[in-house]
Every structure is written in C-alpha cells, then in structure tokens.
N, C-alpha and C positions, 0 to 999 in steps of 0.2 A: 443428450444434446438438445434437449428440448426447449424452447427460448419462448417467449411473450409474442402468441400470434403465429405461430407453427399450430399446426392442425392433421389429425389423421384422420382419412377419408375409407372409410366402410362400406363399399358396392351392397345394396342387397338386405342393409341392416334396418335401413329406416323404417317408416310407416307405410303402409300400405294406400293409398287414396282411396275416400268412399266412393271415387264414381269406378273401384276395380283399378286392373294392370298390375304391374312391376312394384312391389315395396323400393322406397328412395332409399338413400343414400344417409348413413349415420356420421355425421364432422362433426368431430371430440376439439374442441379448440383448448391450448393449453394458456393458463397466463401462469408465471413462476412468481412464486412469493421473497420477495426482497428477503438477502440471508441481513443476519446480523452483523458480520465479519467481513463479508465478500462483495463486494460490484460486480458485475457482468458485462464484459461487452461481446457480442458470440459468443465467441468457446474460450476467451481469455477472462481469466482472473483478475482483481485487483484488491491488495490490500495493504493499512497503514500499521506496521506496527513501531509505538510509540517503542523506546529505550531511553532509559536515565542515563544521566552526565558520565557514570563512572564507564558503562558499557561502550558508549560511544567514543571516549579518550582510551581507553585499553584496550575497546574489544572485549568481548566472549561469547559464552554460547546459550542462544537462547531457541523456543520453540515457536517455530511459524506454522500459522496453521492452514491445516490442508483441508480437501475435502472427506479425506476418510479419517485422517488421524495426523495430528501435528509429527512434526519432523526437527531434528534439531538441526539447528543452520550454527557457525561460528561467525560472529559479525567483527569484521577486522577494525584492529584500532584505528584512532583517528578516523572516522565514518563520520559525514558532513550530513547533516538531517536533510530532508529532502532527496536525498541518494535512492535511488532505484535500479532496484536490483530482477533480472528479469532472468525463473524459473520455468527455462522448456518444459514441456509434459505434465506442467503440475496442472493444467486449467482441466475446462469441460473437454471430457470424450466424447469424441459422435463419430458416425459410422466413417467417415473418411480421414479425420485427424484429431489430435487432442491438440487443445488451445494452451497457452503461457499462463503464468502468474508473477505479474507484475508488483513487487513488495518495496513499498518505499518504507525507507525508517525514518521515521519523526522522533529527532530529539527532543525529551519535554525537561521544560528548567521546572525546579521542584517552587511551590509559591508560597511556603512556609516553613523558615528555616527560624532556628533557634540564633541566638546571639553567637555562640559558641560556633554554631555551622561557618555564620558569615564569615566570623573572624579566621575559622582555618580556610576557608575559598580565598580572603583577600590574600591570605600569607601563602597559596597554591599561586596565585594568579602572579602576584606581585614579579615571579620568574619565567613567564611566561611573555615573550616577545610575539609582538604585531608579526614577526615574520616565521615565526611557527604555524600562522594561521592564512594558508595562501589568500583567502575570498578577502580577509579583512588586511592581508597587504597590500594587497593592488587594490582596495579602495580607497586608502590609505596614501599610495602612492598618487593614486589618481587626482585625487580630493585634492593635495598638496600640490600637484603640475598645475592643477585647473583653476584653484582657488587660495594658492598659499598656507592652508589651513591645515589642520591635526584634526580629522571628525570624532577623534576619542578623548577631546581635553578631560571629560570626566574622569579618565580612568587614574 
C-alpha cells in the first residue's frame, strides 16, 4: 500500500549527534515507479486495454492484467470503446482495504487494410443500420431535429 510520499518512521535508528544524547529517528520515504500497464490513484487501479473490431462486435475472451498474473475476463458483444468496467479487489492491498481496477476498453480501428479487407468491411457494413448502433442513432436523430441533416452522407 505504499504510494509517492508515505514514509516509515524508525524511533532510535538514526544518528547519534556529536554534541552526545538520544540517536534520531531513521524516515525511509517511498516514491513508486510509474508501472508500464497501470495508473494509480491510492489503492485503485486503472487500465486501457485496446480490442480489435471483431472482439468488440462479438465478444470473447481475452486476458486483463493484474498485479500478480493476468486473468481472463469474457468481453460481451457489442462493447462501446470507452466502456469501463470496474473490478472490486483487483487494486492495491493495504492494511485496512484493497482498492478497484478500473479497465476501460478502447476499440482500435486497424490503419492498414488491404484492398480486399475494405471491400469485405463495406459488403459487412452495407447491412448494418444507423439503428443497430444506439450513440450514432440518437446523434443521428438529433442532428436531423436540430439541423434537418443526415451527419453520415458519406456513408
């Protein structure tokens, strides 16, 4: 449980002063080194794990990692990127509570697709309605109350 600026205090341990008396007092201050994978805020966790297009429209099962040893989660289909999902017990332990692990999924669009990829994504999309997708119907809807307009002419 030890965080950036927590300190243990040793009665007895320090220096002794050359003018004689009482040896001081030994304060160990801690700072934590930034994980690679993990934020911190007290005893809670936080982490981003990315998922490709197919996991996020189907679903499956992938590994989130912990502090001792990843664990597998199944991530439910249709998962909206930015989704946060928040696992009691998994954060920092200290002596009175262990903290959450707060795991948002970021869907990543892939940035180098083949001719062949595009054309089977448009022939996927092509069946695929404004209102299968709730965020982009009601903007949709919105856009069109407010402005008379379709914000998706490209598609």
């Amino acid at each position: 449980g030890a965080d950036n600026g927590s300190y243990i205090r040793r009665k007895g341990y320090g220096e002794t002063p050359d003018y004689g008396g009482e040896p001081g007092d030994l304060i160990v201050m801690f700072t934590v080194k930034e994980h690679r994978i993990f934020k911190r805020k007290d005893f809670d966790l936080y982490v981003t794990v990315p998922i490709d297009f197919k996991t996020a429209c189907l679903g499956g099962k992938i590994l989130i990692p912990a502090l001792d040893k990843p664990f597998e989660y199944s991530v439910p289909d249709g998962i909206q990127s930015g989704k946060v999902v928040v696992m009691r017990g998994q954060g920092i332990k200290g002596r009175s509570r262990t903290g959450a692990m707060f795991v948002t999924f970021q869907g990543e669009t892939p940035t180098k697709l083949s001719n062949d990829q595009k054309k089977a994504i448009n022939e996927l999309c092509d069946g695929i309605t404004s209102r299968q997708s709730p965020a982009i119907n009601s903007f949709k809807e919105n856009m069109g109350k407010e402005y008379g307009v379709d914000p998706y002419v490209n598609k």
